[in-house]
N, C-alpha and C positions, 0 to 999 in steps of 0.2 A: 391508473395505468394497468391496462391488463399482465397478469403473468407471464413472466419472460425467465425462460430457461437458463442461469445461468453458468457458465461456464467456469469450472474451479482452478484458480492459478496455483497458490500458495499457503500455508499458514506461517501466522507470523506472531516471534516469540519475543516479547523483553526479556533483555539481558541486562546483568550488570559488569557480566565478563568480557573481556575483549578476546574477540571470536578473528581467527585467521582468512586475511584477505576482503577486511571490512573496505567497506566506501561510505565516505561521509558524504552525508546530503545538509547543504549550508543552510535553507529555507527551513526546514525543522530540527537542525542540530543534531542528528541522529546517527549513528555509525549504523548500517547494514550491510548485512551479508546477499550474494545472490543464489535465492533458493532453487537455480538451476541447475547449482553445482552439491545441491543435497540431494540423494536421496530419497527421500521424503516431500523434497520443494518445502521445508522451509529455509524462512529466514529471522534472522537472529538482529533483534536492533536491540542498538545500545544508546540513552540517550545522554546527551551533557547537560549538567546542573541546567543551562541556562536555555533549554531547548523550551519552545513555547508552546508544547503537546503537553498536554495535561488530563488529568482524571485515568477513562476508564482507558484508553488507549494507549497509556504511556505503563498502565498498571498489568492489562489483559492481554491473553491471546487476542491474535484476527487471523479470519479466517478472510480470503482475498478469491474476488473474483472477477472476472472478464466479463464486461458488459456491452452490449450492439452500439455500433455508435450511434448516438443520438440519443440515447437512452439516460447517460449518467445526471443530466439535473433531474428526471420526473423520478430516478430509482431514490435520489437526495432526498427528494420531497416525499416520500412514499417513507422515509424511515420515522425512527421511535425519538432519534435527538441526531443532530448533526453535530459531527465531534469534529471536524475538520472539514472545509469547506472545499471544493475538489480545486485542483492547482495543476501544472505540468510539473510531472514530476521527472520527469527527462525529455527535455526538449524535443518538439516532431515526434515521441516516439508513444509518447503517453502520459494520460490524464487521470488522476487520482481524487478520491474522497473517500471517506472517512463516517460510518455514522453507526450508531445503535440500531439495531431493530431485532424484535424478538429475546430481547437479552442477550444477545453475541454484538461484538466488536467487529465489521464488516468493512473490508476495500474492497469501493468497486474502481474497477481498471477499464478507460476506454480506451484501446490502443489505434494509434491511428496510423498505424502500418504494422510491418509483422514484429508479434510479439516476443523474437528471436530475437530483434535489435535491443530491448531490455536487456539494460545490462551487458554491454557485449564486455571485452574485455579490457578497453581501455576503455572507461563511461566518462563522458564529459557531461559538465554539473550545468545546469539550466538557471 
């Protein structure tokens, strides 16, 4: 796949603390925050005992970014390990994965409409 410019959404931090105005995502057990309402754009997960995210993902930063649609399986295949295999991570709204490459922890996001509906304020879980 040729180079493709992408587009930086968020970084994203584990926590162990419970962070104000979390939303829990049922598919990986994770409490997050929405990094639209930081500053900074991040976001803060927090995982439960029994959440099925493991290694360098559940341990590291990620750094998160916006990908063209049609893009997110060749940028999968292009990385160094797939830590997570991409998913909807909010129904219609957008498409997640997960992978190594370069030595950083990387989401790439294909959103499939405007990336303002992430997250809006009442999220309904997919």
């Amino acid at each position: 796949m040729n180079a493709v410019r992408l587009e930086w959404d968020h970084v994203g931090i584990p926590t162990t603390e419970v962070q104000p105005d979390e939303t829990f995502v049922e598919a990986t057990r994770v409490w997050v925050t929405n990094p639209r309402n930081h500053p900074q754009n991040l976001e803060f997960l927090r995982y439960e005992d029994d959440s099925p995210v493991t290694g360098p993902l559940r341990d590291q930063p990620h750094v998160a970014f916006r990908v063209p649609m049609g893009t997110l399986e060749a940028l999968m295949e292009a990385a160094d390990e797939v830590l997570l295999e991409p998913w909807e991570a909010q129904k219609d709204v957008v498409r997640v994965g997960f992978v190594m490459k370069d030595g950083a922890c990387i989401e790439y996001m294909e959103y499939m409409g405007d990336p303002a509906d992430w997250f809006p304020a009442e999220r309904g879980e997919s």
